[in-house]
C-alpha atoms as one frame of an Amber mdcrd trajectory, in Angstrom:
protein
 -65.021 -70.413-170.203 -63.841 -70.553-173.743 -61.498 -68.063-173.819 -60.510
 -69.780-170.394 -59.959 -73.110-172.063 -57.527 -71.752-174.797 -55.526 -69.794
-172.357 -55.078 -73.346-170.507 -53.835 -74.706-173.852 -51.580 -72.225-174.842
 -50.009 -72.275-171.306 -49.315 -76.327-171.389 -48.011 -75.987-174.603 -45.255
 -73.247-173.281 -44.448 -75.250-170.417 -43.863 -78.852-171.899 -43.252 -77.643
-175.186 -45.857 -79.672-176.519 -47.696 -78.668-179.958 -51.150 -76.568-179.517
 -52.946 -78.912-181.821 -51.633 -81.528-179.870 -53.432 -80.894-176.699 -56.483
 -79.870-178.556 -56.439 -83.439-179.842 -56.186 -84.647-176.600 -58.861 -82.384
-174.752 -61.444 -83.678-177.709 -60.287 -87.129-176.899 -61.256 -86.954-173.480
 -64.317 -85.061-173.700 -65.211 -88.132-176.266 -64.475 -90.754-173.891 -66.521
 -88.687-171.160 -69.510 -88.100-173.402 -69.429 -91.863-174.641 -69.255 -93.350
-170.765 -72.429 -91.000-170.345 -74.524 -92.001-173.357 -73.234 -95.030-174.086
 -70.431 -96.652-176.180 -72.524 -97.623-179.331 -73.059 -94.216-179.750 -71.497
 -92.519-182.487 -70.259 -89.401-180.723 -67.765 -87.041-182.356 -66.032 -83.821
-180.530 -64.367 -80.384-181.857 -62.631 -77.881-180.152 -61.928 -74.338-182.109
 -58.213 -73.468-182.051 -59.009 -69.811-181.847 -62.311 -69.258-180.117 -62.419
 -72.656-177.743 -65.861 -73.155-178.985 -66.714 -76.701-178.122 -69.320 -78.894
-180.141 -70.055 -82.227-179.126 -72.438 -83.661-181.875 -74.276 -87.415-181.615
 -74.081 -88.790-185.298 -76.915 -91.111-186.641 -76.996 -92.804-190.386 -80.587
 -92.424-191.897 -81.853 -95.849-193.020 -84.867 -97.434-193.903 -85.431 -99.503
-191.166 -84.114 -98.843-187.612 -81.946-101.534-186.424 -79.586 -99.960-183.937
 -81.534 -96.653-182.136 -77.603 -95.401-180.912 -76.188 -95.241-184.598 -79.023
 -95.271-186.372 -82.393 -92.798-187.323 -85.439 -93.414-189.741 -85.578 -90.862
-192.462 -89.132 -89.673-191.433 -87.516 -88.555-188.056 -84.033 -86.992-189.926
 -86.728 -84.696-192.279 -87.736 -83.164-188.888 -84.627 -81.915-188.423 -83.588
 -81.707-192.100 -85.802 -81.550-195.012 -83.100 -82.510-197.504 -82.139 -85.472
-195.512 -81.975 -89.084-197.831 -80.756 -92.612-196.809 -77.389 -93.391-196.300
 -76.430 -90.044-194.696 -75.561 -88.852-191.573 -77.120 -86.340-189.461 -75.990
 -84.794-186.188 -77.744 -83.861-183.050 -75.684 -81.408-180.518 -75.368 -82.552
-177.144 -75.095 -79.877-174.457 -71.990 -79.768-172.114 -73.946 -80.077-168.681
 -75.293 -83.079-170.029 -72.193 -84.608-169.327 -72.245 -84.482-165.727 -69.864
 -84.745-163.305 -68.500 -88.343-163.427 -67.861 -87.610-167.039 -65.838 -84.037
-166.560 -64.026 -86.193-163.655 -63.116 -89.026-166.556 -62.390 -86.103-169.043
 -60.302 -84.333-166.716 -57.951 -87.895-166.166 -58.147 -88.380-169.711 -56.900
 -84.745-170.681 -54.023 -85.434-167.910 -53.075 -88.654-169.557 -52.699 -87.752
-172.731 -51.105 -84.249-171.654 -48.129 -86.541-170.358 -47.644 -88.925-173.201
 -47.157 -85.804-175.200 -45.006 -84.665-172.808 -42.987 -87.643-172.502 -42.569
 -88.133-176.422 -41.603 -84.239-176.210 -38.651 -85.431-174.214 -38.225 -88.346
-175.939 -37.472 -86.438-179.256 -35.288 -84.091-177.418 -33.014 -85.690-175.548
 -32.861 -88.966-177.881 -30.532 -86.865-180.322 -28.513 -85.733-177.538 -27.519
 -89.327-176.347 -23.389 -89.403-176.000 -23.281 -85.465-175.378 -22.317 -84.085
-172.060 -25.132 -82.014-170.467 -25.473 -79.880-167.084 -27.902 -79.895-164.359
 -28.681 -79.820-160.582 -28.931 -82.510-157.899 -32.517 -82.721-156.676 -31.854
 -85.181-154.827 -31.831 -89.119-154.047 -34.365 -91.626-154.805 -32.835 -95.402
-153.883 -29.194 -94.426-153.769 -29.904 -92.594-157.379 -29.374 -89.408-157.961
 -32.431 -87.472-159.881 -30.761 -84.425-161.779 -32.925 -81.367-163.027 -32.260
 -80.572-166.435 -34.476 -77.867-167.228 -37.099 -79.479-169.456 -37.160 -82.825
-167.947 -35.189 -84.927-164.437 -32.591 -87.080-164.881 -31.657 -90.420-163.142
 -27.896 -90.528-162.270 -28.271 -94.753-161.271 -25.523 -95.778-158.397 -24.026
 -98.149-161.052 -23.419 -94.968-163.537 -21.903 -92.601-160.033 -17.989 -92.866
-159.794 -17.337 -94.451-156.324 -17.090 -92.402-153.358 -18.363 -89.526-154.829
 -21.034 -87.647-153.383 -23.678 -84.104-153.837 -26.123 -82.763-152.272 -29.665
 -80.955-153.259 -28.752 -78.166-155.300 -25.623 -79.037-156.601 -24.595 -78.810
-160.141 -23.397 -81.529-161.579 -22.200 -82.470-165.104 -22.685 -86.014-166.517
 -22.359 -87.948-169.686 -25.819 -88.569-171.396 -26.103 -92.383-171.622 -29.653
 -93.260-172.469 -33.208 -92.331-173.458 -35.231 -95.565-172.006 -39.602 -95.434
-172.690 -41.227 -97.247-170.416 -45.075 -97.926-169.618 -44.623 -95.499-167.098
 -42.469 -92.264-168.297 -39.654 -91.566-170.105 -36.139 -91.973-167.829 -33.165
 -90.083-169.153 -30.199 -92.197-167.730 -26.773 -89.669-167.132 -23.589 -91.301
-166.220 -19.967 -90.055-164.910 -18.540 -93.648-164.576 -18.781 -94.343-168.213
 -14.850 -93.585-170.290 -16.841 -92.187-173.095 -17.451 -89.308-170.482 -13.658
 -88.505-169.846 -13.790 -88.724-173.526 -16.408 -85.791-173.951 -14.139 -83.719
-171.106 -10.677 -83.925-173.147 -13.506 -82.916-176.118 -14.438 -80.215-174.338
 -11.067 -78.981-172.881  -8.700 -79.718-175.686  -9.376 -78.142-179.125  -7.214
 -80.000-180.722  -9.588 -83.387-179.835 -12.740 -81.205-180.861 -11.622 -80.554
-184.063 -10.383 -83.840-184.714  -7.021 -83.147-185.241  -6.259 -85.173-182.192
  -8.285 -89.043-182.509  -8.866 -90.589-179.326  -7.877 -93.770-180.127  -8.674
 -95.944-177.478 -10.001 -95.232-173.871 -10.103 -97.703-170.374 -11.342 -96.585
-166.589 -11.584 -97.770-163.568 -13.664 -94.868-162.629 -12.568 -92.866-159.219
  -8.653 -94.826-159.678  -7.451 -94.605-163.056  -7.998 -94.003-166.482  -6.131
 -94.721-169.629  -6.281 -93.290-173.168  -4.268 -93.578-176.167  -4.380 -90.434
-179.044  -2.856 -89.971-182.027  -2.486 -87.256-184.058  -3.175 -86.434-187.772
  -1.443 -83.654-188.106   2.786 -84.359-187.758   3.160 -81.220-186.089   0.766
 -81.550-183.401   1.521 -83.524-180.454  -1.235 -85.793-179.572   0.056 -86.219
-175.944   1.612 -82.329-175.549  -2.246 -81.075-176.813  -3.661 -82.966-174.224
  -1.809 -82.501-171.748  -1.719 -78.477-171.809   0.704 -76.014-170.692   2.143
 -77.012-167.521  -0.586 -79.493-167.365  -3.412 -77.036-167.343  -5.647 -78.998
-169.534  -5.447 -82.378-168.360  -5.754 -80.747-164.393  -9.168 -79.470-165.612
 -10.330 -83.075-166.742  -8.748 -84.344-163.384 -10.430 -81.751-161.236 -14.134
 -82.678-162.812 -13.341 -86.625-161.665 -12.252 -85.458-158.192  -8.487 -86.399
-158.538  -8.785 -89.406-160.543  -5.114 -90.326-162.203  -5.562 -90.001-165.720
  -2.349 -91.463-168.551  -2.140 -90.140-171.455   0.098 -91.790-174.305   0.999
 -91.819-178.149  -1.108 -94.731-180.149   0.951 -96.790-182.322   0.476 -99.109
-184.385   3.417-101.058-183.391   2.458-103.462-180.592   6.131-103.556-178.637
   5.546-100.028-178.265   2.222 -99.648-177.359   2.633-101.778-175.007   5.800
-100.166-173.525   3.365 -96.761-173.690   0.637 -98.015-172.274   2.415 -99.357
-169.404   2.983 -95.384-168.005   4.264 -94.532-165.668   6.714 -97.291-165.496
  10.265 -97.354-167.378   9.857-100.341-169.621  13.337-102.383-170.423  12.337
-105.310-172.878   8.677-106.322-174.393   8.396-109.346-176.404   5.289-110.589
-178.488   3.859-113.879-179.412   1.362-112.655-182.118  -0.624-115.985-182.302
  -1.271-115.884-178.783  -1.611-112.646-178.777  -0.181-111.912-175.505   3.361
-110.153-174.420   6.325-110.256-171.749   7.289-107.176-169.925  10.486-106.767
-168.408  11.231-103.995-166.192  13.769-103.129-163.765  13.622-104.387-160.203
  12.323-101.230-159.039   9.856-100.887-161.750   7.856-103.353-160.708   5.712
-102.574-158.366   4.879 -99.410-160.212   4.496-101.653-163.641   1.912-104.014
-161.958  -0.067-101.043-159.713  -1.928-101.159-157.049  -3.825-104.655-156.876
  -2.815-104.739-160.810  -4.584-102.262-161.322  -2.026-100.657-163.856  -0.910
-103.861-166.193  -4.928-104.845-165.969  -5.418-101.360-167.587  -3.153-101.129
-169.935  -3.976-104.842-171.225  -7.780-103.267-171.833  -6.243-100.157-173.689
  -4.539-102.584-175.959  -6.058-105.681-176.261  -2.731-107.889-175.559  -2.677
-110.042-172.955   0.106-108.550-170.547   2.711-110.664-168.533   5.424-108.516
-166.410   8.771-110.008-164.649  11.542-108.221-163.122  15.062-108.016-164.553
  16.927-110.124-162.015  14.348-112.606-162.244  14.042-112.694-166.196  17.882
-113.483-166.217  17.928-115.825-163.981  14.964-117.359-166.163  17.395-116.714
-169.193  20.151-118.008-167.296  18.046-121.760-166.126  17.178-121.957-169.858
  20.759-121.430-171.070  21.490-124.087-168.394  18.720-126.204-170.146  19.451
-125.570-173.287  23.227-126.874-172.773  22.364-129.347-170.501  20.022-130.702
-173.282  23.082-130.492-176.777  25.349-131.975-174.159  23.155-135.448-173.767
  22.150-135.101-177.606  26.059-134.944-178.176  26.254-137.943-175.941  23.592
-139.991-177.449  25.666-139.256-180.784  28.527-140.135-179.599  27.397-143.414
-178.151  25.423-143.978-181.562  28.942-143.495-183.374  31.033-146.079-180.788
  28.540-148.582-181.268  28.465-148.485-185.128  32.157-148.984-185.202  32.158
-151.676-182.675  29.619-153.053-184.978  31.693-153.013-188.340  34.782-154.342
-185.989  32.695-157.740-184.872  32.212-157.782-188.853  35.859-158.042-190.067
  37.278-160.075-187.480  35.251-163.355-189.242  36.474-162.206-192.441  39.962
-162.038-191.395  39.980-165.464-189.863  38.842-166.590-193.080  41.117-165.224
-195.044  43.758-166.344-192.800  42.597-170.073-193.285  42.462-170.202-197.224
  46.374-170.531-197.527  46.688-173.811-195.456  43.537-174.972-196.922  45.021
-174.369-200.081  48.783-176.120-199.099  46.974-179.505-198.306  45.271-180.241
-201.185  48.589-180.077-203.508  50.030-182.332-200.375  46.893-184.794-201.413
């Protein structure tokens, strides 16, 4: 039974790759919870497994006192000498307790005990494991669906794939393998859940990682990265080497590299273009695949005018806006887009405005002008008349 008992051990340690003193810990545990449900609680009860014979002692520990107070934890010294000679106050002795003393409810409360424990090990096992492998891509195969999720065997533990983290319209069956962007390690009362994802852009991040060496080896720095996952995604590199082409590495040779990414997302359109730190041509980049004619910026606002050709447009804007709402994300400017033929007839109304508005300013001056002279001409005319009068004035007082 012994020899049984270790071969059990050493077999649930290979198979959750949980530590052998670990579930010896946890078999004493339960066999100490089992022994105290049968003898009672108060009972000072203390359980050892050996690690290399699976000898098992389960020993009932008493302090020698004086006076017996508490017959469970305690013993007088007259009754430890029968046992022990040597025995003084104030130390413990032990008394073995036989293993079919135990009984059957106990083994039953051992065995659920032995389980518990066996899967809290197992579940911090996992824990550790996959908790440093959060943001890496990993592989595994479709079991199958649980509530519209996906649960993914990944050798040493299942997966959930939620609906929320699936790319729309995409779909596997049992046995399929399927690669997926590790989001999360989440502990619950229950179990430990392992959350994947292929909606999330950090996973088309980890495919260009994986496809392009340049982005790998850092030479090319993913600079920024937006999805709408199963339409589009956007993502702007740069390069920190001069002669490496950010957007030529990731593209490939005749495409080869960026295909690969595109095939894994099942034909989702992927644009790659050149980061800059210059926001008129980010903007004009991250716009792709549309021809861009003019961009201006209001930097306070933060937001920019597009103008594209008339037959741009459509192609500018996307597919419910899908492409200017992108490309707003990827850089963080607030995006407006007109047509040519409508931005010049814009320019042309303000021109219109702007003329229309000097003309009545010139107007207003004039009429400001006009009425300051006729002001200084009602002025002199009294003056005149004055001076005019002085003379006769004059000629009748030497006639007096």
């Amino acid at each position: 039974m012994n020899r049984e008992l270790i071969a059990v051990i050493d077999q649930i340690g290979r198979e959750k790759g949980i530590d052998k003193a670990r579930v010896i810990s946890a078999i004493e545990a339960a066999l100490q919870t089992a022994a105290k449900k049968r003898f009672g609680q108060a009972e000072n009860i203390q359980v050892e497994i050996d690690p290399k014979t699976g000898e098992i002692s389960v020993v009932s520990k008493k302090v020698i006192v004086d006076t017996v107070t508490n017959p469970k934890a305690e013993i007088s010294l007259a009754e430890a000498r029968e046992f022990d000679s040597e025995a003084e106050i104030g130390d413990e002795i032990g008394s073995l307790i036989e293993m079919d003393e135990l009984g059957r409810i106990a083994a039953q409360t051992a065995k659920q005990v032995i389980f518990q424990k066996v899967r809290e090990a197992e579940w911090e096992a996992v824990q550790k494991e996959y908790a440093t492998r959060v943001g890496d891509l990993v592989n595994g195969i479709i079991l199958g669906m649980e509530r519209r999720n996906y649960l993914v065997d990944l050798g040493k533990t299942e997966a959930i794939l939620p609906v929320q983290e699936q790319i729309p319209r995409e779909t596997y069956r049992r046995g399929d393998r399927v690669k997926a962007y590790l989001l999360e390690v989440r502990r619950t009362p229950k179990d430990v859940q392992v959350i994947l994802s292929r909606s999330h852009p950090q996973f088309v991040a980890k495919l260009f990682e994986l496809e392009v060496p340049e982005v790998a080896e850092k030479i090319v720095e993913i600079k920024a990265i937006v999805r709408e996952p199963g339409d589009r995604t956007k993502i702007a590199v740069a390069s920190r080497d001069k002669a490496v082409d950010p957007v030529g590495a990731c593209v490939g040779i005749k495409g080869s590299r960026v295909q690969a990414v595109v095939r894994e997302l099942r034909g989702e359109k992927i644009d790659i273009v050149a980061w800059t730190s210059d926001p008129r041509v980010f903007i004009a980049e991250a716009l792709n695949p549309a021809t861009i004619e003019k961009v201006g910026i209001d930097e306070e606002k933060k937001s920019a005018l597009v103008v594209v050709a008339d037959s741009q447009l459509s192609l500018a804007i996307g597919k419910n806006g899908q492409n200017v709402r992108l490309a707003a994300r990827l850089t963080g400017w607030k995006i407006d887009i007109i047509s040519a033929t409508e931005y010049e007839k814009e320019k042309a109304e303000r021109d219109r405005e702007i003329r229309a508005a000097l003309a009545e300013e010139a107007e207003a001056q004039r009429e400001q002008e006009e009425a300051a002279r006729a002001s200084r001409g009602a002025g002199e005319k009294p003056l005149l008349a004055e001076a005019a009068a002085m003379p006769e004035a004059a000629a009748a007082g030497e006639v007096q």
